[in-house]
C-alpha positions as CSV (number, residue, x, y, z in Angstrom):
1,X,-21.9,-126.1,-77.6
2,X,-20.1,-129.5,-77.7
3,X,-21.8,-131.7,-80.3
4,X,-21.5,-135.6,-79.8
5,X,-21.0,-138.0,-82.7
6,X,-21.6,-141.0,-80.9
7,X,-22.8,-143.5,-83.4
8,X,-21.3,-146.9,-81.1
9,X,-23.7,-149.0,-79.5
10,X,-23.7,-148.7,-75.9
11,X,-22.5,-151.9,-75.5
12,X,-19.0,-150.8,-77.3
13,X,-18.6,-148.9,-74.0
14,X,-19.8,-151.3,-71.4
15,X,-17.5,-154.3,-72.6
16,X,-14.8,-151.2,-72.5
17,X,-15.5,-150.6,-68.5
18,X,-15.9,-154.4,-68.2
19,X,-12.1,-154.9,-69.5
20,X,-11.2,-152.2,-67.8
21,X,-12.4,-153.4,-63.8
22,X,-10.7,-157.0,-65.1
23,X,-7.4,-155.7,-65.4
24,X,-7.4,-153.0,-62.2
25,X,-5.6,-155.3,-59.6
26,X,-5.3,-152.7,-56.7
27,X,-7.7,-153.1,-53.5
28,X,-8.6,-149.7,-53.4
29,X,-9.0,-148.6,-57.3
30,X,-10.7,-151.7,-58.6
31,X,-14.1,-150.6,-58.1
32,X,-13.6,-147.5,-60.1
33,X,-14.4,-147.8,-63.5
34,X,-17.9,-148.5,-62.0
35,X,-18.7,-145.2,-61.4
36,X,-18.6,-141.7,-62.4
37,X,-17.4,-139.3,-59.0
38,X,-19.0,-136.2,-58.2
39,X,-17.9,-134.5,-55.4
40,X,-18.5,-131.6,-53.4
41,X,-18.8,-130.2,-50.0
42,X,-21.4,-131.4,-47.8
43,X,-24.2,-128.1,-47.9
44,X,-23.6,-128.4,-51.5
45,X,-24.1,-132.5,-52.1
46,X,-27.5,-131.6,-49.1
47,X,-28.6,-128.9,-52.0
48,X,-28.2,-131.1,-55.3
49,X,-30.3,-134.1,-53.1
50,X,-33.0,-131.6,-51.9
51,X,-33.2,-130.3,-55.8
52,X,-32.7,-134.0,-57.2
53,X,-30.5,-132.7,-60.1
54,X,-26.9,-131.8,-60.5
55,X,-26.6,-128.9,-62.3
56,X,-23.5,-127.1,-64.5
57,X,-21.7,-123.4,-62.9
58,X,-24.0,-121.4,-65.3
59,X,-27.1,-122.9,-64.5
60,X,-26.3,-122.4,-60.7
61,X,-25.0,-118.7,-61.5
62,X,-28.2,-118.0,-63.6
63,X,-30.4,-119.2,-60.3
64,X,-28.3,-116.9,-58.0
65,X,-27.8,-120.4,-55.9
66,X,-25.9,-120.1,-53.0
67,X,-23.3,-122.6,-52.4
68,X,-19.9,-123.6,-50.9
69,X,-17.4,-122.8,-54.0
70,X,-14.2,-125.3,-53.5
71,X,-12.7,-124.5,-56.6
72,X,-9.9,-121.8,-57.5
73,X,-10.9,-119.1,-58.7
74,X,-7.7,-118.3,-60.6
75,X,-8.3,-121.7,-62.7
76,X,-12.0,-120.8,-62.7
77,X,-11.3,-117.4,-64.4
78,X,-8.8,-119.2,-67.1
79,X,-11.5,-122.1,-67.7
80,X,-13.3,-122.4,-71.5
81,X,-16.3,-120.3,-70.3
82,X,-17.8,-123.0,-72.7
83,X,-17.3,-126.0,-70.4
84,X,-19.4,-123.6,-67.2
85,X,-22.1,-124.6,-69.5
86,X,-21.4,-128.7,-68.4
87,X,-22.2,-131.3,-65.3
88,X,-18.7,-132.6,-64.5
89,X,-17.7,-136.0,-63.4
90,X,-14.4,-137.4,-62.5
91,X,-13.5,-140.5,-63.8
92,X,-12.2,-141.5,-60.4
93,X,-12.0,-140.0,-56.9
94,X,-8.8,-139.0,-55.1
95,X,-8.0,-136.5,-58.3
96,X,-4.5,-134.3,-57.4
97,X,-7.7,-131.2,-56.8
98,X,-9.1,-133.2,-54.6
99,X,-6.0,-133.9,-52.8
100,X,-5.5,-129.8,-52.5
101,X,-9.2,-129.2,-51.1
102,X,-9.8,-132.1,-48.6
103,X,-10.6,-131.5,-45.2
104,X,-10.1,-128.8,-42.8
105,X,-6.6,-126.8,-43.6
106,X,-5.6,-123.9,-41.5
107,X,-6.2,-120.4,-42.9
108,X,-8.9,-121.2,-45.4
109,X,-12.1,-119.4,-43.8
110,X,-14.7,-119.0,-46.3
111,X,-13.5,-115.6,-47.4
112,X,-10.2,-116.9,-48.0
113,X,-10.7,-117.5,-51.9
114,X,-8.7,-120.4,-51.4
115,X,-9.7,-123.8,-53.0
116,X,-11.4,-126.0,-50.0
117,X,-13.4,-128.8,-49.6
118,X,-13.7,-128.9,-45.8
119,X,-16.5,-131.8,-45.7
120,X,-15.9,-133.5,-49.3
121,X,-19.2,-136.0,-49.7
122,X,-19.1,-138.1,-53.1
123,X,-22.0,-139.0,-55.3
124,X,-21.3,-142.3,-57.4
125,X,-23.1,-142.7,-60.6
126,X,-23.2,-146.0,-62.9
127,X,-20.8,-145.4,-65.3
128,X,-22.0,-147.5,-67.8
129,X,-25.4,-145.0,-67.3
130,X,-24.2,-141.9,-67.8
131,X,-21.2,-142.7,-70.6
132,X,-23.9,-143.8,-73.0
133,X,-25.9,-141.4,-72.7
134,X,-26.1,-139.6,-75.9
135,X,-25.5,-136.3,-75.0
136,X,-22.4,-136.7,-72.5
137,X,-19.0,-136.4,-73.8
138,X,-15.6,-137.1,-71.9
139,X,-12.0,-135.7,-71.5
140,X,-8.9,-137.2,-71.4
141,X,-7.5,-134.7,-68.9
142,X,-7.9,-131.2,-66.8
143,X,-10.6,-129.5,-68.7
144,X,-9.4,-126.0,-67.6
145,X,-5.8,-126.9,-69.9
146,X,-5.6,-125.8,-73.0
147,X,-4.8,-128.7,-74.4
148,X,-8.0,-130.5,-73.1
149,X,-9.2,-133.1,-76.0
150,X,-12.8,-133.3,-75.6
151,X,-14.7,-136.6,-77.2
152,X,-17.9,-138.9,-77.5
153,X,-17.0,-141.9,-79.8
154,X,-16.0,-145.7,-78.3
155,X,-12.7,-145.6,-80.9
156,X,-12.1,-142.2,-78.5
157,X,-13.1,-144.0,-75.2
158,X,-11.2,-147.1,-76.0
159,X,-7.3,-144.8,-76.7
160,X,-8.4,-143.1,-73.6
161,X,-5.0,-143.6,-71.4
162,X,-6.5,-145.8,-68.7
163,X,-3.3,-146.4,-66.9
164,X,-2.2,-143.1,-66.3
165,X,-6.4,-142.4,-65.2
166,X,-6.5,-145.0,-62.6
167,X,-2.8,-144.6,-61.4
168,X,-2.6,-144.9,-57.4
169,X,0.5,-143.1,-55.3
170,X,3.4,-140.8,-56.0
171,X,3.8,-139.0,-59.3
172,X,7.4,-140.1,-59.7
173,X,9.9,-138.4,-62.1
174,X,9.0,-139.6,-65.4
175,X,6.2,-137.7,-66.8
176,X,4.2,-136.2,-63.5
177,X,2.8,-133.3,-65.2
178,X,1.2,-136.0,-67.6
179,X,0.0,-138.2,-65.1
180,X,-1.8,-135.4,-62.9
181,X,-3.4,-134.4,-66.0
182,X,-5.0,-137.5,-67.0
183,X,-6.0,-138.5,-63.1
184,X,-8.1,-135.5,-63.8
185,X,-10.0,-137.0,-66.6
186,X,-13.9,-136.3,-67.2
187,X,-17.2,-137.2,-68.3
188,X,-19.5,-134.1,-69.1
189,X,-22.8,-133.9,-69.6
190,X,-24.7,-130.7,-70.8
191,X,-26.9,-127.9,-68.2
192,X,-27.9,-130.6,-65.6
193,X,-27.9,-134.1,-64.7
194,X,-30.9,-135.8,-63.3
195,X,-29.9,-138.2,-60.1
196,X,-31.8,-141.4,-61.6
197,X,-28.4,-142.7,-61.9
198,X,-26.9,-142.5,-58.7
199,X,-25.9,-145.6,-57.1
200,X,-24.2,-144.4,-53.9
201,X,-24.1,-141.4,-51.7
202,X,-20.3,-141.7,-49.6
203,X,-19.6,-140.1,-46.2
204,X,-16.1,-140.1,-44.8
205,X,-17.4,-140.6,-41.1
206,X,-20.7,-141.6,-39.0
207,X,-20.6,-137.6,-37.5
208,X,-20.8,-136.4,-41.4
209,X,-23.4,-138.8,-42.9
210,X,-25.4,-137.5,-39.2
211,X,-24.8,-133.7,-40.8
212,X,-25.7,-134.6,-44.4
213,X,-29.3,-136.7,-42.9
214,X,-30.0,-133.1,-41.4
215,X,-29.3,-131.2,-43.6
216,X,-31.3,-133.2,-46.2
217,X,-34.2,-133.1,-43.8
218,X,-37.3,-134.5,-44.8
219,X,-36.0,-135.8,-48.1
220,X,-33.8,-138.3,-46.0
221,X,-36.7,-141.3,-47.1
222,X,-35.5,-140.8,-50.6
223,X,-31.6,-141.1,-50.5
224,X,-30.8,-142.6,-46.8
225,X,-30.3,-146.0,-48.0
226,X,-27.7,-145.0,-50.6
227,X,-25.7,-143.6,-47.8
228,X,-23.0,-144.7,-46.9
229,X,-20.4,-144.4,-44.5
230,X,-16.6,-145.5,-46.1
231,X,-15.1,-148.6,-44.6
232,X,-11.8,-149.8,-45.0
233,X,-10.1,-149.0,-46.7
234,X,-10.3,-145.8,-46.6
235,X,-8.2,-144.4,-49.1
236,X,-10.7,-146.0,-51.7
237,X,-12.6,-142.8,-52.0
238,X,-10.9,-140.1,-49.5
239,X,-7.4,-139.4,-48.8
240,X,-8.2,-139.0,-44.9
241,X,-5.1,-136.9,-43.8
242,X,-6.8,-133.8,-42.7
243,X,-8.5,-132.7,-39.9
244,X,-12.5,-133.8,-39.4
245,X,-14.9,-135.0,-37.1
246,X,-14.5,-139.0,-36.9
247,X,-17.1,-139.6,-33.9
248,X,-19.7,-137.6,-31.5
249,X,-21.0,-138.4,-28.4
250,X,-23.7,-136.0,-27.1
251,X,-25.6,-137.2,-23.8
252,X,-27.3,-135.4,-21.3
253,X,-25.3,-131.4,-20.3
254,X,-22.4,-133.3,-22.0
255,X,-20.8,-133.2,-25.9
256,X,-17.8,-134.9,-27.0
257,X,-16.2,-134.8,-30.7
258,X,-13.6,-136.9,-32.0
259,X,-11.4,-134.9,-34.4
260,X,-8.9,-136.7,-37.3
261,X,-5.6,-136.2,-36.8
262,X,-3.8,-133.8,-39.3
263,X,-0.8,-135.8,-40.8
264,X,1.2,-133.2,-41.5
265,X,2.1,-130.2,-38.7
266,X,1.7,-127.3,-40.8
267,X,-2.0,-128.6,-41.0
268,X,-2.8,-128.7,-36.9
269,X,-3.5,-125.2,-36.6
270,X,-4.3,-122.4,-36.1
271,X,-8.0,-123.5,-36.0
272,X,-11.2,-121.3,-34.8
273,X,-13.9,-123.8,-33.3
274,X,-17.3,-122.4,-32.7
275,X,-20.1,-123.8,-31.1
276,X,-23.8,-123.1,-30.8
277,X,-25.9,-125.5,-29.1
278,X,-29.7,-125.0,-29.8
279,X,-32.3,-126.4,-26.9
280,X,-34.6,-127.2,-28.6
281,X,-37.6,-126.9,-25.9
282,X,-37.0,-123.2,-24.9
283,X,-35.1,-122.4,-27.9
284,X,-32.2,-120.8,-25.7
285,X,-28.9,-121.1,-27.4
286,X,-25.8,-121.7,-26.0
287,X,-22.5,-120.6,-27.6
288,X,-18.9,-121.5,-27.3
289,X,-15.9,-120.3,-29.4
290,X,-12.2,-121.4,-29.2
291,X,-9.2,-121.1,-30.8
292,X,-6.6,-123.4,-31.5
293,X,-3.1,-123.2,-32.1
294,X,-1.5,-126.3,-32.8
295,X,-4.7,-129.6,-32.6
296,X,-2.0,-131.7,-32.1
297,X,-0.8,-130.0,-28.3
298,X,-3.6,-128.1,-27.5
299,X,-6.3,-130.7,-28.0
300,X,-6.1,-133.9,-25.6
301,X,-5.9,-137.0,-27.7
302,X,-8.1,-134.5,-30.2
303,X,-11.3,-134.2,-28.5
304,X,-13.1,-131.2,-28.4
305,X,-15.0,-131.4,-25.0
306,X,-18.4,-129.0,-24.2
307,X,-19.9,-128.5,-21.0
308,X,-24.1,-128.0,-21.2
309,X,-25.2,-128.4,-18.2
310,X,-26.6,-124.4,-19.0
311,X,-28.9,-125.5,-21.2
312,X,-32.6,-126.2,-19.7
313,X,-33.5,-129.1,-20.9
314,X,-31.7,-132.0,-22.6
315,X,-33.2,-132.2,-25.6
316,X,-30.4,-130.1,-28.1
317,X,-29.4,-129.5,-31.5
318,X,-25.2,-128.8,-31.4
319,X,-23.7,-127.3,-34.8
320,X,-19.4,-127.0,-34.6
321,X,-18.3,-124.5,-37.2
322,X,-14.4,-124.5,-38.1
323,X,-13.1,-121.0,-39.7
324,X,-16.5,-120.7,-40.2
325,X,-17.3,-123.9,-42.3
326,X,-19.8,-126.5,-40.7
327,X,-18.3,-129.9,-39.6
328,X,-21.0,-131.0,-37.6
329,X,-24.3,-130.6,-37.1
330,X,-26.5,-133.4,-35.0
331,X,-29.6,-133.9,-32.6
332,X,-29.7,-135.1,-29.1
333,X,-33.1,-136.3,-27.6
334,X,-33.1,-138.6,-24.3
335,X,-34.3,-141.6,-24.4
336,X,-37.9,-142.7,-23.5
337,X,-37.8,-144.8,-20.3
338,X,-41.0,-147.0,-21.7
């Protein structure tokens, strides 16, 4: 187990953070040393709301809870079994992992075993919160290196190499294995974490925070007004160059989704969409599958296009799967003429 010696008043840190959102001059990274980023894919962020805990790989492994696993499994397997025992935070979002997982990449069905993130949703806790906490401790880099440096004192959190942490663009040529490293940088915090300190629940687009709202169900009271749909820009929080659902229109024997274009054409397929539409008067379902090789050609301007004029009535529940991972799930109920 990772002892602290934190012996600093909390203060020592929260003057820290203060400095350190003073001196950030960029649009999108000047909020950051606010927070501490969690993020995950969507059914696991609708879990950890439904529980009201985050808790570390162990925990979750020793509940036999089921859950979308993003990471690799080759870094996994090389990992300080040690550090399975810990909640971990990123001191910033947009980390190089994240970059590799985000959004829907071609060839990475659920049995791939390849890192991925389809639906990334980020929880945002108060930094100040959960670095003083006596128990948390924090990293300086990638925990799964060997050469991690794991610490708890405000001398520690002071040396910490802030510039290289909150860094924005390219790697460049001078010292990019370094940088990467530190853009990884954590706070830990042992077994679980409760979510007293969350400040802000972040969706990429309207379609997902509709998903997340049904997937958290009843529990919706508790966390809807944290939620939050990102607005320009964008790149504050989510990288945003991979393919997702930006907008859906359902209406009466008609459903419309907006997809994201990939940047990049390696990422525009091949793609397998699958879609089951639920009335939810008769409970007949309705099913449509298609696959797609290139988004880019085979879509018109990107919108995937379903005919229900099958279904019974018009009051539906419609859930799009890609490669078998859920991009959408929402509700349709006409409106009441009175």
């Amino acid at each position: 187990m990772i002892r602290s010696s934190r012996i600093a008043y909390p203060t020592t840190f929260e003057r820290q953070l203060d400095k350190l959102t003073q001196e950030i001059v960029s649009e999108t990274a000047k909020h950051w040393p606010r927070f501490a980023f969690h993020f995950s894919n969507i059914t696991n962020i609708a879990s950890i709301l439904r529980s009201g805990e985050l808790l570390s790989r162990t925990n979750l492994d020793s509940k036999g809870t089921g859950r979308h696993d993003a990471a690799d499994q080759n870094i996994i397997a090389q990992t300080d079994p040690e550090i399975k025992n810990y909640v971990r935070l990123y001191f910033r979002p947009r980390t190089p992992t994240a970059y590799l997982t985000e959004g829907f990449r071609p060839s990475r069905p659920p049995d791939s075993g390849q890192p991925h993130c389809p639906v990334p949703i980020y929880l945002l806790f108060d930094m100040k919160d959960i670095i003083t906490l006596r128990q948390s401790s924090f990293s300086d880099g990638n925990l799964a290196r060997n050469s991690r440096r794991i610490m708890s004192s405000a001398a520690d959190f002071a040396r910490l190499p802030f510039y290289d942490i909150y860094s924005e663009g390219g790697l460049g040529t001078v010292r990019p294995n370094e940088i990467m490293n530190h853009r990884h940088a954590e706070v830990i915090v042992p077994d679980s974490l409760s979510l007293k300190h969350l400040k802000a629940i972040m969706c990429r687009s309207q379609p997902e925070y509709d998903t997340l709202r049904h997937l958290v169900g009843g529990l919706w009271r508790e966390w809807g007004e944290k939620t939050r749909v990102v607005k320009e820009p964008k790149t504050t929080l989510f990288d945003m160059q991979w393919l997702h659902v930006t907008s859906a229109r359902l209406s009466y024997q008609f459903a419309s989704l907006q997809l994201h274009p990939p940047k990049y054409s390696n990422d525009c397929g091949p793609f397998m969409f699958n879609i089951d539409v639920k009335d939810n008067i008769t409970g007949r379902t309705l099913s449509r599958s298609r696959r797609v090789n290139d988004v880019s050609r085979d879509l018109n301007n990107y919108v995937l296009s379903v005919d229900l004029s099958e279904l019974p009535s018009s009051n539906y529940t419609l859930e799009l799967k890609i490669d078998g991972n859920l991009a959408y799930l929402g509700n349709y109920e006409p409106e009441i003429p009175f």
